[in-house]
C-alpha positions as CSV (number, residue, x, y, z in Angstrom):
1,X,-34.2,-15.0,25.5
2,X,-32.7,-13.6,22.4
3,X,-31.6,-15.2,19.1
4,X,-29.2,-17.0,19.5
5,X,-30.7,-18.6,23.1
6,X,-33.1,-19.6,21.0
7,X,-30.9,-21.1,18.7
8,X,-29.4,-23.1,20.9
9,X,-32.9,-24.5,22.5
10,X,-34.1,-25.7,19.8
11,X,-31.0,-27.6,18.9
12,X,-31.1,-28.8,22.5
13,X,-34.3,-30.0,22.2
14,X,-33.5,-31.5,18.7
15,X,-30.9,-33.1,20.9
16,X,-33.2,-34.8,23.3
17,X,-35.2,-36.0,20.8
18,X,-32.2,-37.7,19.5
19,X,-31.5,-39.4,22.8
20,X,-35.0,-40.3,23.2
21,X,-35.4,-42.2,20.2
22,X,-32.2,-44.2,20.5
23,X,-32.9,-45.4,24.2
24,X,-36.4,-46.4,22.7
25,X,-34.2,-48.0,19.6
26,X,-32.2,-49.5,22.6
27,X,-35.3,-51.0,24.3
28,X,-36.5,-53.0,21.2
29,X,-34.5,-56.5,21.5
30,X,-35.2,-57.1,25.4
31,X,-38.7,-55.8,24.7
32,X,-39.3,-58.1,21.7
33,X,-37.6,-61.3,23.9
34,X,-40.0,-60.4,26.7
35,X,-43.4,-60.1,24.7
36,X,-43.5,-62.2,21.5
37,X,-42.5,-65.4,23.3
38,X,-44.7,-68.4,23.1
39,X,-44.8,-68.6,26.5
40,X,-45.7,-64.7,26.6
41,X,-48.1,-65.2,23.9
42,X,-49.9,-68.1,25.7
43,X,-50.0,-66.4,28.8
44,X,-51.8,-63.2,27.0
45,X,-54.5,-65.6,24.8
46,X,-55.5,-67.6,27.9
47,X,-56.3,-63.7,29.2
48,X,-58.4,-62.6,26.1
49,X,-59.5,-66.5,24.7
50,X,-63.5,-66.4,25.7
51,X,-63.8,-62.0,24.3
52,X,-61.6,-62.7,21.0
53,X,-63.5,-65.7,19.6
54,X,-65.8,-63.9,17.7
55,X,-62.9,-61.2,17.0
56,X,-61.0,-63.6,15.1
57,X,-62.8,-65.0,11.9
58,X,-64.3,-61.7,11.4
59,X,-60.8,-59.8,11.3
60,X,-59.8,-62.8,9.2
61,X,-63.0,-62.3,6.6
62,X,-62.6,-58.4,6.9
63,X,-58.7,-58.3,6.3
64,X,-58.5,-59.0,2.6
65,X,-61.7,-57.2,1.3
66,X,-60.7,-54.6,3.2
67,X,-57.1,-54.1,1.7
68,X,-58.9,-54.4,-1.4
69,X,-61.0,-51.6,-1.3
70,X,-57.9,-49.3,0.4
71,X,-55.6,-50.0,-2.8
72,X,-58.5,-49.4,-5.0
73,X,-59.0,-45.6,-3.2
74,X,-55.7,-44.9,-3.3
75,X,-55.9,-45.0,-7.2
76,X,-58.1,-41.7,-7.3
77,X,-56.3,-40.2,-4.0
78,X,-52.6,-40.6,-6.5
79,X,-54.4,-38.6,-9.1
80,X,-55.3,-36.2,-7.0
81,X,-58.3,-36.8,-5.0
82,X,-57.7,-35.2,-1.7
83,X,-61.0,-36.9,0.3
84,X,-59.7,-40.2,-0.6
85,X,-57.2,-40.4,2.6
86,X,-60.6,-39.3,4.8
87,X,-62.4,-42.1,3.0
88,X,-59.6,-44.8,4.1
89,X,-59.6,-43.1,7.8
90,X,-63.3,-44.5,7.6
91,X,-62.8,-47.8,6.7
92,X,-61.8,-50.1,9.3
93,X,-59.3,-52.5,9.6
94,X,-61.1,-54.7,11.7
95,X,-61.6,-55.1,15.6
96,X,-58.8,-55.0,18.0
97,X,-58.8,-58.0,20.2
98,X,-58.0,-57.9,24.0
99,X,-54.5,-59.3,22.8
100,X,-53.8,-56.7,20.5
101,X,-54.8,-53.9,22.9
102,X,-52.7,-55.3,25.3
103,X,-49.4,-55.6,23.0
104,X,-50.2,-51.7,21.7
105,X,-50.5,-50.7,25.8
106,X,-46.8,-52.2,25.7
107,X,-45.6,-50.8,22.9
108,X,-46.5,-47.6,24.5
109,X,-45.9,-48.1,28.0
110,X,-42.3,-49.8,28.2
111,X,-41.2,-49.3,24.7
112,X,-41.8,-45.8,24.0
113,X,-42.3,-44.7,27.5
114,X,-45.6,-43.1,26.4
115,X,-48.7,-42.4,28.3
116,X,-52.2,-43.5,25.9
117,X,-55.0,-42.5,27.7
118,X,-56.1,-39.1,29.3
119,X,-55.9,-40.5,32.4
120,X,-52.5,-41.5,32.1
121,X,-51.0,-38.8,30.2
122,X,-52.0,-36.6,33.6
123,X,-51.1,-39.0,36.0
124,X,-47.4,-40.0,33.8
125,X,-46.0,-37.2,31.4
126,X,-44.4,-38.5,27.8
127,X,-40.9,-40.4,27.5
128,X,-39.3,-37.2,26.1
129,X,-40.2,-34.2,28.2
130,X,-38.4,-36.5,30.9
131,X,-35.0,-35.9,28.9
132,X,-35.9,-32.2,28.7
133,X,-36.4,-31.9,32.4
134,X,-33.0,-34.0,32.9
135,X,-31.1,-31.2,30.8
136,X,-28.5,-29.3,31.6
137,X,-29.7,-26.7,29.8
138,X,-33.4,-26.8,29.2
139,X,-34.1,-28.2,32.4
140,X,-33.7,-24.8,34.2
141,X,-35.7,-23.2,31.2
142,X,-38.8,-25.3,31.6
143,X,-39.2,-24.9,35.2
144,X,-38.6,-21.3,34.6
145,X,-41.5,-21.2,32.3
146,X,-39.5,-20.5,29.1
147,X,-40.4,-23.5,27.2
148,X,-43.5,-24.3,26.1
149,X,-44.9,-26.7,29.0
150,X,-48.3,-27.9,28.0
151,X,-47.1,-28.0,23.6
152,X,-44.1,-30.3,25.2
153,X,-46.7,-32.1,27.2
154,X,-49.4,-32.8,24.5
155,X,-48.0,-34.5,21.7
156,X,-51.1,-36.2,21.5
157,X,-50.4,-37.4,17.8
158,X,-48.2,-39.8,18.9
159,X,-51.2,-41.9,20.2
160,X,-52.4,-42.2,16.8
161,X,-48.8,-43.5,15.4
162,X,-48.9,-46.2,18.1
163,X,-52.4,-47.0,16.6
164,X,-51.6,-46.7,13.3
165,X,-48.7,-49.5,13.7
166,X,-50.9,-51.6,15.4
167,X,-53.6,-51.3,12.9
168,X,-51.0,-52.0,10.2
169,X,-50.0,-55.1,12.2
170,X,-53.6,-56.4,13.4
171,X,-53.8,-56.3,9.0
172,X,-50.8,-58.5,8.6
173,X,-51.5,-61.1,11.0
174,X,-55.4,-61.0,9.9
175,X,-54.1,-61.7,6.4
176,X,-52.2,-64.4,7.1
177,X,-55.1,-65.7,8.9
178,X,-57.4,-65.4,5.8
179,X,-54.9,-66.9,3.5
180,X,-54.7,-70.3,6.2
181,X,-58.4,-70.4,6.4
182,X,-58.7,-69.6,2.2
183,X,-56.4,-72.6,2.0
184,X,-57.1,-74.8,4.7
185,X,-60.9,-74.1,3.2
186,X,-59.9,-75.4,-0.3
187,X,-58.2,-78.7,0.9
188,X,-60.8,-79.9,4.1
189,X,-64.0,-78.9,2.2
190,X,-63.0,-78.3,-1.8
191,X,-64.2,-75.0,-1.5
192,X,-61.7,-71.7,-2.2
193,X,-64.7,-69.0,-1.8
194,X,-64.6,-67.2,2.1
195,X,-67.8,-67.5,2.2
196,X,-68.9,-69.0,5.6
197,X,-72.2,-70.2,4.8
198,X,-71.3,-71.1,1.2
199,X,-69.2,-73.8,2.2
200,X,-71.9,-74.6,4.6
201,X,-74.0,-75.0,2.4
202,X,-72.0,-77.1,0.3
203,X,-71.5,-79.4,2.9
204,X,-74.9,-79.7,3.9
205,X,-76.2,-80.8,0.4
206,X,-72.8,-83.2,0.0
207,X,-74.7,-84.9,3.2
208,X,-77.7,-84.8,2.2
209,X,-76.9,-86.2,-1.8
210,X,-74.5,-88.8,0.2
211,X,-77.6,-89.9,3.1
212,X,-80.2,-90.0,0.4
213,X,-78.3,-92.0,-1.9
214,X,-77.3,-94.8,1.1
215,X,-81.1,-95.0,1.2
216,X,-82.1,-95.5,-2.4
217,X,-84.2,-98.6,-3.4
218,X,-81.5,-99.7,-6.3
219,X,-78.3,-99.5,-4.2
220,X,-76.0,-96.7,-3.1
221,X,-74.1,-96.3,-6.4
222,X,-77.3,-95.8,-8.7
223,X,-78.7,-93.3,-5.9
224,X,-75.5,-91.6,-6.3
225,X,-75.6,-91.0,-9.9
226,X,-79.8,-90.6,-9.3
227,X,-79.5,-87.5,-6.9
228,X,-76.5,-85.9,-9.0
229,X,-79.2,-85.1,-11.5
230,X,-82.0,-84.3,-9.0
231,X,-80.0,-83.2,-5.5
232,X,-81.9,-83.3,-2.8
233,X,-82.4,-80.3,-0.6
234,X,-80.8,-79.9,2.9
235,X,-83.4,-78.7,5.8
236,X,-82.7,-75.5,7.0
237,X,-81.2,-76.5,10.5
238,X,-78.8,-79.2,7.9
239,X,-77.0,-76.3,6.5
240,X,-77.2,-73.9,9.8
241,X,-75.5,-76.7,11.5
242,X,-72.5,-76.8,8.9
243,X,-72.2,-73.2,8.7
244,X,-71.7,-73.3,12.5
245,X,-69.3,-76.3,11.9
246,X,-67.7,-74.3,9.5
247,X,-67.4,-70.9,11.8
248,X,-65.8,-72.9,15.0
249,X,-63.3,-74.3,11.8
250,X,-62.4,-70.4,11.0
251,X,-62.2,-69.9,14.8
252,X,-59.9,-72.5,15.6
253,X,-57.3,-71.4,12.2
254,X,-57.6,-68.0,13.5
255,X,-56.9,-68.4,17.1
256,X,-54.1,-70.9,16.2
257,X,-52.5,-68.3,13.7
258,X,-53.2,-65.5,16.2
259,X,-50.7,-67.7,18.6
260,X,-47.9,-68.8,16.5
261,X,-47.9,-65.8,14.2
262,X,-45.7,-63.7,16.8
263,X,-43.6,-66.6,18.2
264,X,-42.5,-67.6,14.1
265,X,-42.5,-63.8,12.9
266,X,-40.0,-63.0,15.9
267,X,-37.6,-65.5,14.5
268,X,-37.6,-63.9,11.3
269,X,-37.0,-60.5,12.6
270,X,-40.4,-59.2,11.7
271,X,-41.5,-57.2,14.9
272,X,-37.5,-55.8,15.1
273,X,-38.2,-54.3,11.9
274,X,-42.1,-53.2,12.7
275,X,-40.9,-51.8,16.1
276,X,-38.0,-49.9,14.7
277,X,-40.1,-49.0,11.9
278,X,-42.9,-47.7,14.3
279,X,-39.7,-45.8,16.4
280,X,-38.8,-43.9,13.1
281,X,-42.3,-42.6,12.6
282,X,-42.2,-41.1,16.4
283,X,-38.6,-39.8,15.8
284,X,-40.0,-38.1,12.4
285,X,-43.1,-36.9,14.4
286,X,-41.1,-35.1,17.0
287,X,-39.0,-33.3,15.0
288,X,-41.3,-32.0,12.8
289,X,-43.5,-30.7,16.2
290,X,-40.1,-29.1,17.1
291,X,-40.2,-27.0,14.2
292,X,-43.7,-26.4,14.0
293,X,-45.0,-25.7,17.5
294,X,-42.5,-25.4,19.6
295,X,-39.5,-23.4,17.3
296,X,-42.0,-20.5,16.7
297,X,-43.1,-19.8,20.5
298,X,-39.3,-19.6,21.2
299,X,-38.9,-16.8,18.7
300,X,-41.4,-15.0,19.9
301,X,-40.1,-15.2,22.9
302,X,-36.6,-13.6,21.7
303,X,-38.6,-10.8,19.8
């Protein structure tokens, strides 16, 4: 292979990439129409219901502490403190629920045509190398052994992009779930705090202050105004019982947002604009590992 052969692989495979990306750009609107459905959406809760109920009100108590503490790093890590983006690598965005490992294994599977596990990447090779075995030109070249086979084969990265836009989106609809339960928490119980067993605990003395003061010996009204000055004290199973009360209430918000957030953000064109968004990241991706892994191996091969 000499220079010019070279020069013309590489814009080959440059050219592959391109058709890649635009079938997987093609895929988006008959893959959004078949997944984020409310009938689709119910089908894949009923699946993951009885493992995602304690997944919920902790990714919904997690999400907006821990976007908190990511936009305070990234203060330091934009004046130059390089460990910062290891430091946000570290801090989770909360657990992935059956549902949302299932919607990632789409993404990758008929969206991008990508194998995520080991397993799979053995058993199925990536989306792309399919087009570069289908080419005219390069086809001939890889089975001859002129193109790097196994750098073509393990674009491993690209696993981490599909997790990084699921992370990203596990974030947004965990937010939305904290700002229903911050709200729905203000309005039911008077209390704007997230702080499970402080509004248990709130409730649990508003029952106690209300059952001692139908009890007192000078009327309901005078025992009101008697145990506003000296509250009485809940018992300790009292306040465990409306802190439990109050975790099944987060639940319930959470798994309700967690089935209507996709059906509602689909009519708003949010997941066509994720998905696309997620397909430029892969497109960027692959042509940068063009010119770093796989351009210089092909000029050493025309030396």
């Amino acid at each position: 292979m000499n220079n010019q052969q070279a020069a013309i692989t590489i814009l080959n495979l440059e050219e592959c990439v391109d058709q890649y990306v635009a079938d997987c750009r093609r895929r988006v609107d008959g893959f959004v129409a078949r997944h984020y459905s409310i009938q689709e959406t119910l089908a894949f809760q009923k699946q993951s219901l009885v493992t995602d109920l304690l997944y919920h009100p902790v990714n919904a108590l997690w999400a907006i502490p821990s976007l908190f503490l990511k936009k305070l790093i990234e203060i330091p890590m934009k004046l130059g403190w390089r460990p910062g983006a290891d430091v946000i690598s570290l801090l989770p965005s909360g657990f992935k629920t059956r549902y949302q490992r299932e919607i990632e294994r789409l993404v990758a599977s008929e969206l991008l045509e990508w194998p995520l596990t080991i397993e799979d990447h053995k058993a199925c090779p990536n989306g792309l190398l399919g087009y570069i075995e289908r080419h005219h030109h390069l086809g001939p070249l890889l089975k001859a052994g002129m193109l790097p086979n196994e750098t073509l084969r393990e674009l491993s990265d690209i696993r981490a992009i599909i997790a990084a836009h699921s992370s990203s989106r596990s974030v947004i609809l965990d937010a939305i779930a904290t700002v229903a339960t911050l709200g729905t928490g203000w309005l039911v119980f008077g209390d704007h705090s997230l702080s499970i067993s402080g509004i248990g605990e709130k409730i649990a003395r508003d029952r106690a202050h209300d059952k001692a003061a139908s009890k007192f010996i000078l009327g309901s009204s005078l025992g009101s105004v008697f145990y506003s000055v000296f509250p009485p004290n809940p018992s300790f199973w009292e306040i465990a019982g409306a802190t439990l009360l109050v975790g099944l209430f987060i639940t319930a918000i959470s798994l309700l947002v967690g089935l209507l957030s996709d059906p509602c953000l689909k009519r708003i064109g949010f997941q066509h604009s994720q998905l696309n968004l997620l397909i430029d990241a892969v497109e960027d991706y692959l042509h940068l590992q063009t010119r770093k892994r796989i351009k210089p191996v092909l000029r050493q091969l025309a030396i």
